[in-house]
N, CA, C and O atoms as a GROMACS GRO file, in nm:
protein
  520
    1UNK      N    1   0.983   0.829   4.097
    1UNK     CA    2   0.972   0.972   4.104
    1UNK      C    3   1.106   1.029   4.148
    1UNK      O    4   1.177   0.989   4.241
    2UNK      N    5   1.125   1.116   4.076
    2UNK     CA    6   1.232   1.230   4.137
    2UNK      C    7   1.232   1.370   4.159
    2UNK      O    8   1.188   1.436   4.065
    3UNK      N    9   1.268   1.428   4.252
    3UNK     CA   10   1.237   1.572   4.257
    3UNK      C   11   1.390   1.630   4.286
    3UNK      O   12   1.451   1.598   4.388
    4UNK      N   13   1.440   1.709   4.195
    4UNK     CA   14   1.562   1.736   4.207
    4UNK      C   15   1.643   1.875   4.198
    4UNK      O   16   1.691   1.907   4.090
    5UNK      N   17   1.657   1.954   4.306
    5UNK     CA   18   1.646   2.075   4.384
    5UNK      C   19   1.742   2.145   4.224
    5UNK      O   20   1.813   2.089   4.140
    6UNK      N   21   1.701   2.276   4.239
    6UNK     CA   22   1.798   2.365   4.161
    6UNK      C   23   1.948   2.358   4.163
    6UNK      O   24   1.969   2.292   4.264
    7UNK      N   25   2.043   2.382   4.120
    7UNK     CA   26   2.164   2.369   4.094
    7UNK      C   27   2.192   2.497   3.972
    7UNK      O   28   2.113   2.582   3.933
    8UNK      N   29   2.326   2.474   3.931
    8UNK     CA   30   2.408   2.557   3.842
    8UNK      C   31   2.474   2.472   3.771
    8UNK      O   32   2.520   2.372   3.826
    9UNK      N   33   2.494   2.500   3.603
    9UNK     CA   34   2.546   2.455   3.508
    9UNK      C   35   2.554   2.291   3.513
    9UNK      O   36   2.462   2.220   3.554
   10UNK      N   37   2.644   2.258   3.477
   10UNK     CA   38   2.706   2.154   3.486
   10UNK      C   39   2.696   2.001   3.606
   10UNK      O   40   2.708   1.879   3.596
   11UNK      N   41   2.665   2.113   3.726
   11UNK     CA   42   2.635   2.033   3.808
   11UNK      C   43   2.504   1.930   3.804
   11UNK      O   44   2.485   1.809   3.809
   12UNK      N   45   2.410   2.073   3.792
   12UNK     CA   46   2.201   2.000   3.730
   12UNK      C   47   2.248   1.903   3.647
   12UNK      O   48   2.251   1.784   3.681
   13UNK      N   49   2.303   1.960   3.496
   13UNK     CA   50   2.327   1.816   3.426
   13UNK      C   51   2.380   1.751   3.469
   13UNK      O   52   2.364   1.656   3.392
   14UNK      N   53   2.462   1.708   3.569
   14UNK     CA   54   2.505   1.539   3.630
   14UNK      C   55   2.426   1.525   3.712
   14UNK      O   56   2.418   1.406   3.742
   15UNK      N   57   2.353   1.592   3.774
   15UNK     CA   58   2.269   1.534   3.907
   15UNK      C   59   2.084   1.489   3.784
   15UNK      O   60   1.988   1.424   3.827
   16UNK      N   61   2.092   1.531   3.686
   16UNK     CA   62   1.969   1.495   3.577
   16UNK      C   63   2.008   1.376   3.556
   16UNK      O   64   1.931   1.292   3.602
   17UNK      N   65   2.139   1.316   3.479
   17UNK     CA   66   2.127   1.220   3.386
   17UNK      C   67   2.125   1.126   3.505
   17UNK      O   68   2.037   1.040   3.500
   18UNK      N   69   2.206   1.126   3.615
   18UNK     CA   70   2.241   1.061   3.705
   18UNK      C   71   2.103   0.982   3.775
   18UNK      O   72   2.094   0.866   3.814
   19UNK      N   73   1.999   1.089   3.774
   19UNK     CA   74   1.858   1.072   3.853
   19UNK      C   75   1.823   0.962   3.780
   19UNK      O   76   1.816   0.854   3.839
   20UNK      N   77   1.791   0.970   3.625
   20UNK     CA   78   1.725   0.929   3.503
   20UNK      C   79   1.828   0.798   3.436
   20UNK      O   80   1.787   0.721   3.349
   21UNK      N   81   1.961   0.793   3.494
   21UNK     CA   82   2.023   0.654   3.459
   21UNK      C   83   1.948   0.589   3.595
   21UNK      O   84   1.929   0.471   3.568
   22UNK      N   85   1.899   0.618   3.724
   22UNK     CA   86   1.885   0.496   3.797
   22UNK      C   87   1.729   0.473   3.805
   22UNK      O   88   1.697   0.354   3.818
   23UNK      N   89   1.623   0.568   3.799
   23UNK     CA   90   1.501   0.528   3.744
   23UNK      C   91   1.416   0.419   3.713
   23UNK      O   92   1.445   0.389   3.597
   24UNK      N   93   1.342   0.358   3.747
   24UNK     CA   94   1.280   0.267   3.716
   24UNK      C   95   1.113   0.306   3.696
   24UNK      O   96   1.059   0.402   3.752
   25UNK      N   97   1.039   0.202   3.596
   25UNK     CA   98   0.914   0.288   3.560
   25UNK      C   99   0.832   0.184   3.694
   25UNK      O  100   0.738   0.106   3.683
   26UNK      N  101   0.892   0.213   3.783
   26UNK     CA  102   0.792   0.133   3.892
   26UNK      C  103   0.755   0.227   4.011
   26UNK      O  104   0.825   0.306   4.073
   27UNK      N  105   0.604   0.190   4.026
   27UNK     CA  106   0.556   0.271   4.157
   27UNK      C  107   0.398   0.248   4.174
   27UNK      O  108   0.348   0.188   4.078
   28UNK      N  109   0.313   0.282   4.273
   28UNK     CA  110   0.173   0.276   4.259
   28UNK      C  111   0.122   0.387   4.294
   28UNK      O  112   0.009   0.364   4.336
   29UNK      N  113   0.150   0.510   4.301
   29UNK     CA  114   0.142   0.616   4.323
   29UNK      C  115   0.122   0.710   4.138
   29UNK      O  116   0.216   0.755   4.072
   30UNK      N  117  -0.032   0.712   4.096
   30UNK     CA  118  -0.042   0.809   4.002
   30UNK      C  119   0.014   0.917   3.977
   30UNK      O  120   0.038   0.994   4.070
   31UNK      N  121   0.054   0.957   3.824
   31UNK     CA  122   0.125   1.071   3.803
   31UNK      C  123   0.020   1.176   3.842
   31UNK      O  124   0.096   1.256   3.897
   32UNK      N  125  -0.088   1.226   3.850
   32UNK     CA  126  -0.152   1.317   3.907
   32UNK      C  127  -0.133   1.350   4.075
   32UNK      O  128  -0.103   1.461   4.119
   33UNK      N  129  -0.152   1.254   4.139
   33UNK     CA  130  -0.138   1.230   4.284
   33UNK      C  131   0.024   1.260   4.317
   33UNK      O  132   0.045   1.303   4.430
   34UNK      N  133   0.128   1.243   4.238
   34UNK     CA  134   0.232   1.243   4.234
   34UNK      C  135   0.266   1.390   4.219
   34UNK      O  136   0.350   1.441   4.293
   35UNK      N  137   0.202   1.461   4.124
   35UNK     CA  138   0.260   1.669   4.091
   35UNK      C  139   0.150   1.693   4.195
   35UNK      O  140   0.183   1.781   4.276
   36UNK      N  141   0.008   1.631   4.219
   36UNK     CA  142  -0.060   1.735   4.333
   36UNK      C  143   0.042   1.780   4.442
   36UNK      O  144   0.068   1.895   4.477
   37UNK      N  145   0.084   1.683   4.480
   37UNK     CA  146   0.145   1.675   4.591
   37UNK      C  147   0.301   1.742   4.583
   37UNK      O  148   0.329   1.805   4.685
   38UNK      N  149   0.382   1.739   4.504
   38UNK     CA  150   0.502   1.807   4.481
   38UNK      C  151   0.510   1.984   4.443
   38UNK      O  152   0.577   2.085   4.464
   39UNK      N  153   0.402   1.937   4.381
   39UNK     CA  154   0.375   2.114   4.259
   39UNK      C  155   0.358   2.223   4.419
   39UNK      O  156   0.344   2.344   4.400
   40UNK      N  157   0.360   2.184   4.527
   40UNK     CA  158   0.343   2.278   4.629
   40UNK      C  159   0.481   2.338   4.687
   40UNK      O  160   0.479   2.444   4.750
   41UNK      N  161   0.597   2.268   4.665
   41UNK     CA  162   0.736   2.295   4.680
   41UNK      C  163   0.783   2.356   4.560
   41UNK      O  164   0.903   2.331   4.551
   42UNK      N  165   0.744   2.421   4.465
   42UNK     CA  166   0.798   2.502   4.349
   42UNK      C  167   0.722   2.633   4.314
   42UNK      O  168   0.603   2.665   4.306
   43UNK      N  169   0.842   2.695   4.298
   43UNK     CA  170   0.746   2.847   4.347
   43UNK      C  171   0.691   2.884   4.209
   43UNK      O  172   0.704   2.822   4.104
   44UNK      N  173   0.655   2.948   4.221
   44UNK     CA  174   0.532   3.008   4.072
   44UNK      C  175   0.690   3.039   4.006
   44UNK      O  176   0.786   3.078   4.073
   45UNK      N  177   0.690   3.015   3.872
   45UNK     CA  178   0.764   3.008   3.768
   45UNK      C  179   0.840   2.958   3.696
   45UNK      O  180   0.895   2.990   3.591
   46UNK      N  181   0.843   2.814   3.808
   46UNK     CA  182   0.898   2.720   3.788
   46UNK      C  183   0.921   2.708   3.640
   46UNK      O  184   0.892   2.788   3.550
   47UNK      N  185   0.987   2.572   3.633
   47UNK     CA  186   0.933   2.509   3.510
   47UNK      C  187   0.957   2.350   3.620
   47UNK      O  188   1.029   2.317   3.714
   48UNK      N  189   0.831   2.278   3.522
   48UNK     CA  190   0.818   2.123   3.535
   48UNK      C  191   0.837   2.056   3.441
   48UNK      O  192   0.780   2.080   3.335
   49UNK      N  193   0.950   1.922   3.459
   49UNK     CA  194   0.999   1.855   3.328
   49UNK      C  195   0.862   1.748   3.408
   49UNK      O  196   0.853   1.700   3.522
   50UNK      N  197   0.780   1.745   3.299
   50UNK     CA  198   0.729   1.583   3.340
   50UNK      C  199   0.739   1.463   3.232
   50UNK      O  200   0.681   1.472   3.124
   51UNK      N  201   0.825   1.336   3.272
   51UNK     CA  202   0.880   1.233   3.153
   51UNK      C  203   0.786   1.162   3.194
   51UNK      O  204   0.754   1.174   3.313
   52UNK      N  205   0.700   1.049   3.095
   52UNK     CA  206   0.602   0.978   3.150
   52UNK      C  207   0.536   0.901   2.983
   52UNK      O  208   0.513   0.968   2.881
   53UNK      N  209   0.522   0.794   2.993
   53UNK     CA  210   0.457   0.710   2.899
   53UNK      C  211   0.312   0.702   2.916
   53UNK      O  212   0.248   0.635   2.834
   54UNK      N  213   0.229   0.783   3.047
   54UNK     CA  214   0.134   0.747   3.058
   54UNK      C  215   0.016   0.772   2.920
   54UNK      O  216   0.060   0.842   2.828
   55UNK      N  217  -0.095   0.729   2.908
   55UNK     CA  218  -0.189   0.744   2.784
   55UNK      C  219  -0.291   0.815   2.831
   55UNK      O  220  -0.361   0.889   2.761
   56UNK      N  221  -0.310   0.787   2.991
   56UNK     CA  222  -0.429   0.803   3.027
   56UNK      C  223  -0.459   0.959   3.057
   56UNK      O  224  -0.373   1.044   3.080
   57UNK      N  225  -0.617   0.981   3.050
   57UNK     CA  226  -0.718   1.116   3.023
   57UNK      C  227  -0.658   1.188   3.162
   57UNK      O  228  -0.652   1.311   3.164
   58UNK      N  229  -0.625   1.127   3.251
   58UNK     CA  230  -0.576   1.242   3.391
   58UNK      C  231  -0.432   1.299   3.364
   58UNK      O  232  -0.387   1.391   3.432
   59UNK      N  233  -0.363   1.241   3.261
   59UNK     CA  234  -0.253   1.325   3.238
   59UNK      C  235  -0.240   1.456   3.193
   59UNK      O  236  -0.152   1.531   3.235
   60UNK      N  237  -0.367   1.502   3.068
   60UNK     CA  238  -0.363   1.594   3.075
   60UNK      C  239  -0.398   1.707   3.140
   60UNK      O  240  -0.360   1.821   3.114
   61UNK      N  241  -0.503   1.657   3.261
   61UNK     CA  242  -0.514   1.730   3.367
   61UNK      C  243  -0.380   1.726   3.454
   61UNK      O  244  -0.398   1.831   3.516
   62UNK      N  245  -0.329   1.706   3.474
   62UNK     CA  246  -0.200   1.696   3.515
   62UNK      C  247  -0.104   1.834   3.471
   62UNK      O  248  -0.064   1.918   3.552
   63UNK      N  249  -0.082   1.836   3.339
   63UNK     CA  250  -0.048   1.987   3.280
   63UNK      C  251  -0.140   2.071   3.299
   63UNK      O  252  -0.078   2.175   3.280
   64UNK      N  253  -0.241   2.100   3.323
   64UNK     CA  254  -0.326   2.191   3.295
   64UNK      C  255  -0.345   2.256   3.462
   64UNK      O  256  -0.364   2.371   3.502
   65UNK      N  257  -0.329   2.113   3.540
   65UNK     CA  258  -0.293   2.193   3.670
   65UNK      C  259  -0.191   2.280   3.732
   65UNK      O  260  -0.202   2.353   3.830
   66UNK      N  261  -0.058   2.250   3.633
   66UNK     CA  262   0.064   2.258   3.706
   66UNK      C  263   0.096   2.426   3.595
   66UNK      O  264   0.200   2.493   3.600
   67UNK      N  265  -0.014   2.453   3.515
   67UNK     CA  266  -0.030   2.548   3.418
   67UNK      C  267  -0.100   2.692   3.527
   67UNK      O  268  -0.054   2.806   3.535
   68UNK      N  269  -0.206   2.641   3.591
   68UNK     CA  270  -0.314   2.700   3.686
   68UNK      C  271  -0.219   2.768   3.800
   68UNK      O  272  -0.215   2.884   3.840
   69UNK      N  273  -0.159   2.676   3.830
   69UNK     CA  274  -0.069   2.686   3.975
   69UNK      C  275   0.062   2.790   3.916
   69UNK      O  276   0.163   2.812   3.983
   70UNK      N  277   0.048   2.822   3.836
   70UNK     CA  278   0.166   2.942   3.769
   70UNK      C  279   0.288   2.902   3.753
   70UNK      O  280   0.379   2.983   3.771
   71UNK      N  281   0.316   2.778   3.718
   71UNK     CA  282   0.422   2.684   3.674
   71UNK      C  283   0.429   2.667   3.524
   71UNK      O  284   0.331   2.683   3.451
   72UNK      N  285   0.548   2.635   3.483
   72UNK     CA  286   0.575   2.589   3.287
   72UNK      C  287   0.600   2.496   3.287
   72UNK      O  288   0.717   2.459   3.291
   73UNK      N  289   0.495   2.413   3.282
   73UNK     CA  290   0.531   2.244   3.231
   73UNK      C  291   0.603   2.232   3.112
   73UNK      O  292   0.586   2.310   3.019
   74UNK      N  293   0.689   2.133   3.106
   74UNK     CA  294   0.726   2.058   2.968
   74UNK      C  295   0.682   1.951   2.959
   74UNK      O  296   0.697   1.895   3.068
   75UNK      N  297   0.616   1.864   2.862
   75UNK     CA  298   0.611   1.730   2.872
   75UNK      C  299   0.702   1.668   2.779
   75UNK      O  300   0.718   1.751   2.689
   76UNK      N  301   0.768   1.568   2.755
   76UNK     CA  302   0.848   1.465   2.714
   76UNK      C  303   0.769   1.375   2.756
   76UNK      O  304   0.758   1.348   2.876
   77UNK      N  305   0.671   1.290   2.612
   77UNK     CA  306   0.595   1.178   2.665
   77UNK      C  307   0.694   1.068   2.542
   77UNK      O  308   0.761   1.095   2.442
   78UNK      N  309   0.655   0.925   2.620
   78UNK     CA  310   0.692   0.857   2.600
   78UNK      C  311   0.624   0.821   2.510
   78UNK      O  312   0.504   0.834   2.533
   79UNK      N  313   0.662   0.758   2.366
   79UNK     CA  314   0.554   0.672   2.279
   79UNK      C  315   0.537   0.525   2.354
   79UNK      O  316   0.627   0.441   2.346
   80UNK      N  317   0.419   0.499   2.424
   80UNK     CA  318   0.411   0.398   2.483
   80UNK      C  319   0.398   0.267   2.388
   80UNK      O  320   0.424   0.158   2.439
   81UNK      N  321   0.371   0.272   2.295
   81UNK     CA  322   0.335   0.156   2.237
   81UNK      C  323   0.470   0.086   2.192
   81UNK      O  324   0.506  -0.032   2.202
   82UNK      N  325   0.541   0.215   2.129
   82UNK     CA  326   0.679   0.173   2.058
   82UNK      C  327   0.745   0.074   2.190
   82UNK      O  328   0.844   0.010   2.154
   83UNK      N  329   0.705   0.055   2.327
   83UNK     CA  330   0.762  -0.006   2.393
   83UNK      C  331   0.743  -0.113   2.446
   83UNK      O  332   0.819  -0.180   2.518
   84UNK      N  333   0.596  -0.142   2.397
   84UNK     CA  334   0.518  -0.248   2.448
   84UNK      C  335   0.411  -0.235   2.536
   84UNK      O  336   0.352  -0.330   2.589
   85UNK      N  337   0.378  -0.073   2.556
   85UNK     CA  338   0.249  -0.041   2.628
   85UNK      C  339   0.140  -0.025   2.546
   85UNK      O  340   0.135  -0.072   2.433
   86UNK      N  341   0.035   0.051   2.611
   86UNK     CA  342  -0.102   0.082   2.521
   86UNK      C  343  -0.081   0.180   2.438
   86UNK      O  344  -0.008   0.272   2.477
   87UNK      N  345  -0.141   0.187   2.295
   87UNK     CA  346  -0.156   0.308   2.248
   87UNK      C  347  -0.217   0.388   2.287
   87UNK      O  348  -0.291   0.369   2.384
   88UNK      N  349  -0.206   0.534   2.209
   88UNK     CA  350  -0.316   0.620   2.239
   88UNK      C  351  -0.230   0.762   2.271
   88UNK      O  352  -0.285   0.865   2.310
   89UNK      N  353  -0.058   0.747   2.245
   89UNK     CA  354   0.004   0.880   2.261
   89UNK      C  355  -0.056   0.994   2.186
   89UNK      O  356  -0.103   1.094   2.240
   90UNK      N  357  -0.053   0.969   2.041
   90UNK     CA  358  -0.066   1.084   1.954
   90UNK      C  359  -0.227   1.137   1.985
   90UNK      O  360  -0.252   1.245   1.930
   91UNK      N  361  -0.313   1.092   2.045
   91UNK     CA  362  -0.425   1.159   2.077
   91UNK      C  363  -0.407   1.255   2.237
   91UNK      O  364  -0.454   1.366   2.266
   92UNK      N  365  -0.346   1.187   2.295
   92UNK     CA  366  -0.290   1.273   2.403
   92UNK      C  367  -0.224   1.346   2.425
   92UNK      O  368  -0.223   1.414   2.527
   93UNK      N  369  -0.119   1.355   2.291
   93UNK     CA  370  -0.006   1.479   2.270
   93UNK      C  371  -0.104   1.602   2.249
   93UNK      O  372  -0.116   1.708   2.309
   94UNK      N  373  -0.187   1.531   2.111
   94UNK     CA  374  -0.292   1.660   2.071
   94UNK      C  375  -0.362   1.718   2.216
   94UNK      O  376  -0.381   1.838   2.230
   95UNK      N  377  -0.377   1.678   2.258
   95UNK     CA  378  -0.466   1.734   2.400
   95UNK      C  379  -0.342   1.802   2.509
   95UNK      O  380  -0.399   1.867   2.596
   96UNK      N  381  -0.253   1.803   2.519
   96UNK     CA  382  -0.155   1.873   2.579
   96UNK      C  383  -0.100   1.956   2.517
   96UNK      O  384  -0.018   2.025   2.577
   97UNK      N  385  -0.127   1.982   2.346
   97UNK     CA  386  -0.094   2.041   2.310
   97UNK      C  387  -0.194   2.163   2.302
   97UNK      O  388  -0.158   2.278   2.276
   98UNK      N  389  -0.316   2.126   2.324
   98UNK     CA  390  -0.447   2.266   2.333
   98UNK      C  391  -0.417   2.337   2.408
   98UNK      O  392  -0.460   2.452   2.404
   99UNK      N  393  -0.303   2.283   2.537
   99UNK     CA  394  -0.311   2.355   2.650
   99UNK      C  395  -0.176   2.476   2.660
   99UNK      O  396  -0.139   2.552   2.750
  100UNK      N  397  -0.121   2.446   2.506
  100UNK     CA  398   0.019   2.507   2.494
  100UNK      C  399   0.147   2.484   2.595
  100UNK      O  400   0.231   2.566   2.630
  101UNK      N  401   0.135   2.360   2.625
  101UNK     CA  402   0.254   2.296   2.690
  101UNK      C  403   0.352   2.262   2.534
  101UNK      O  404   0.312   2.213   2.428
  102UNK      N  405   0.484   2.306   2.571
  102UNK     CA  406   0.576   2.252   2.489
  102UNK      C  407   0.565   2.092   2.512
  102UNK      O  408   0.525   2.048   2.620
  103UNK      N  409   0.600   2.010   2.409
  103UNK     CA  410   0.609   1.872   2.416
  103UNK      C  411   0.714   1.803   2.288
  103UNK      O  412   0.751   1.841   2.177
  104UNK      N  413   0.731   1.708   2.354
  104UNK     CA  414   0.845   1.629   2.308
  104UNK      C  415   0.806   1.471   2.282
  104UNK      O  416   0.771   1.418   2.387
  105UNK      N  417   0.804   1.388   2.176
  105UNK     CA  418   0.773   1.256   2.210
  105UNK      C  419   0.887   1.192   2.185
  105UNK      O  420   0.985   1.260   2.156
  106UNK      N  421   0.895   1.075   2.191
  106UNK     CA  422   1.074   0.993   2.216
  106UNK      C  423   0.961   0.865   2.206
  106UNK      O  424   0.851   0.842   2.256
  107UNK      N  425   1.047   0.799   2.117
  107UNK     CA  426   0.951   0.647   2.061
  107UNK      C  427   1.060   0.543   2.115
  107UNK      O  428   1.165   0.597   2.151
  108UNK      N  429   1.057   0.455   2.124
  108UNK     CA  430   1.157   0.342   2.152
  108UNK      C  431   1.251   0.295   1.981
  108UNK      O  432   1.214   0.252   1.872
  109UNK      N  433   1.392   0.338   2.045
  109UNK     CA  434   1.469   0.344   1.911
  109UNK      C  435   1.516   0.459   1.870
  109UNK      O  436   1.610   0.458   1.791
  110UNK      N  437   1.468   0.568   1.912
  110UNK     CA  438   1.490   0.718   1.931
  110UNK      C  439   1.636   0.745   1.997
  110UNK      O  440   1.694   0.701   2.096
  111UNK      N  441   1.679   0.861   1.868
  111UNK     CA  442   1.835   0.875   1.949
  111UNK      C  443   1.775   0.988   2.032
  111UNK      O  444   1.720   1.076   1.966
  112UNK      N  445   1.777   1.003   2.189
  112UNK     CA  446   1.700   1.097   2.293
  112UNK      C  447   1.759   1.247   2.294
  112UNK      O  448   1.703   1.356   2.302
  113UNK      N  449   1.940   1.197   2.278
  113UNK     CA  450   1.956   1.325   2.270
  113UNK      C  451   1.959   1.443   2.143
  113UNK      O  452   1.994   1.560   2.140
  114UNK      N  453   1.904   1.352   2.046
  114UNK     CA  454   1.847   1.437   1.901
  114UNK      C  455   1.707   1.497   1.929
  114UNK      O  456   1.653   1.606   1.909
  115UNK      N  457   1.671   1.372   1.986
  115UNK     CA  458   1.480   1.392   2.021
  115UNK      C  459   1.459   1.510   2.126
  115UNK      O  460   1.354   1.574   2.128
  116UNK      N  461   1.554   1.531   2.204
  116UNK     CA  462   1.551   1.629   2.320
  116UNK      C  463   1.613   1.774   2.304
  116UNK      O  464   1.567   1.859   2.379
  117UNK      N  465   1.700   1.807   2.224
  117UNK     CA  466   1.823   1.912   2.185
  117UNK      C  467   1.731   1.976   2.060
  117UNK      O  468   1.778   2.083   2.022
  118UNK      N  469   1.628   1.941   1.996
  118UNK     CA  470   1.573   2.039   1.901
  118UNK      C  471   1.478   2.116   1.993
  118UNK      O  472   1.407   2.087   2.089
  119UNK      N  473   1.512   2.252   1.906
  119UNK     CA  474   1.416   2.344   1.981
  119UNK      C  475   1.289   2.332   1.991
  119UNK      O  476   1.239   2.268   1.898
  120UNK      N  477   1.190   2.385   2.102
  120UNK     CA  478   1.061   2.356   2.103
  120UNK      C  479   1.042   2.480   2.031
  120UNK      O  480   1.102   2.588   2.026
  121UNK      N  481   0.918   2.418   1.964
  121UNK     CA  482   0.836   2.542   1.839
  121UNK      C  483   0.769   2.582   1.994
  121UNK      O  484   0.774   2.560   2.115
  122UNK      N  485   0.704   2.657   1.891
  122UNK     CA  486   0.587   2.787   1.978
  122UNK      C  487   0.444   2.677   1.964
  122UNK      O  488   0.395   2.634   1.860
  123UNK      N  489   0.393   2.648   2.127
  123UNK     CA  490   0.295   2.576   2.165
  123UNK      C  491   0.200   2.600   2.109
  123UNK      O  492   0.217   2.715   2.066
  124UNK      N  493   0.062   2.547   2.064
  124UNK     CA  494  -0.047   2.600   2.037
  124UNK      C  495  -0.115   2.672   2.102
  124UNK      O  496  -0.075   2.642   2.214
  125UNK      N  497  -0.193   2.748   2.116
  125UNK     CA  498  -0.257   2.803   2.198
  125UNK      C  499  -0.402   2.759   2.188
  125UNK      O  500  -0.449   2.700   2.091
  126UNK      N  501  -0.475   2.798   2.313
  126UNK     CA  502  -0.607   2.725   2.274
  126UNK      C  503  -0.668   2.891   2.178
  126UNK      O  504  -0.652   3.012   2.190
  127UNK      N  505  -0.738   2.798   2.089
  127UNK     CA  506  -0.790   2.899   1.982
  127UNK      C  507  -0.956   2.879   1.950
  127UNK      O  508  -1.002   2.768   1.924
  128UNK      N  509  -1.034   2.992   1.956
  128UNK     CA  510  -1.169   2.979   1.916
  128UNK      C  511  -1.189   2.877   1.766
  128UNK      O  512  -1.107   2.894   1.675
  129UNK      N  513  -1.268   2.804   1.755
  129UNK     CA  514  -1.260   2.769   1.656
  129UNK      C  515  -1.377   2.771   1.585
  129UNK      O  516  -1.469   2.751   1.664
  130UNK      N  517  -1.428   2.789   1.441
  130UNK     CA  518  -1.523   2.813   1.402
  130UNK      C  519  -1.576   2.748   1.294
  130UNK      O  520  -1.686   2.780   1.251
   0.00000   0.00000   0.00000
């Protein structure tokens, strides 16, 4: 986990890549349990980058909380499988995507900073459906 205070220009970007070159996907602390607990140090308007390979059904509660709490999530999910994890991204994108979180996926083999530098379209919104 990293939590990494506001900055200006140039600086954020070295104190980002810098965070994310030393990173490791190790911890026992859930990504839910992980924003409950942080999402209280960011004031309503934030935005939240959350990077994460997870597959599992509490992730998208995860956005949907940090949505509630008057925050702008981004997600950048990981294609887990392309890496040797479980499938099950593209059903979970769709579900973060009901919630109109911008999202990003990055597969293993992915040039990141192509995958990351295109603009985000306009989120879905949740829509009556008939």
């Amino acid at each position: 986990m990293a939590l990494i205070p506001p900055d200006r220009g140039g600086r954020q970007l070295g104190k980002i890549l810098e965070s994310l070159a030393m990173l490791k996907a190790e911890g026992e602390t859930p990504l839910r349990g992980m924003v409950e607990t942080q999402a209280r140090h960011l004031p309503r308007g934030s935005t939240a980058i959350l990077i994460t390979p997870s597959v599992h059904k509490d992730t998208v509660l995860v956005f949907d909380f940090l949505s509630r709490r008057g925050l702008r999530p981004v997600a950048i999910i990981l294609e887990a499988a392309s890496f040797g994890g479980e499938p099950g991204t593209p059903d979970l994108i769709d579900q973060i995507r009901l919630l109109g979180v911008p999202i990003r996926r990055v597969s293993n083999g992915d040039d990141i900073s192509q995958s990351l530098s295109i603009e985000f379209s306009e989120p879905i919104k949740n829509e009556t459906l008939e």
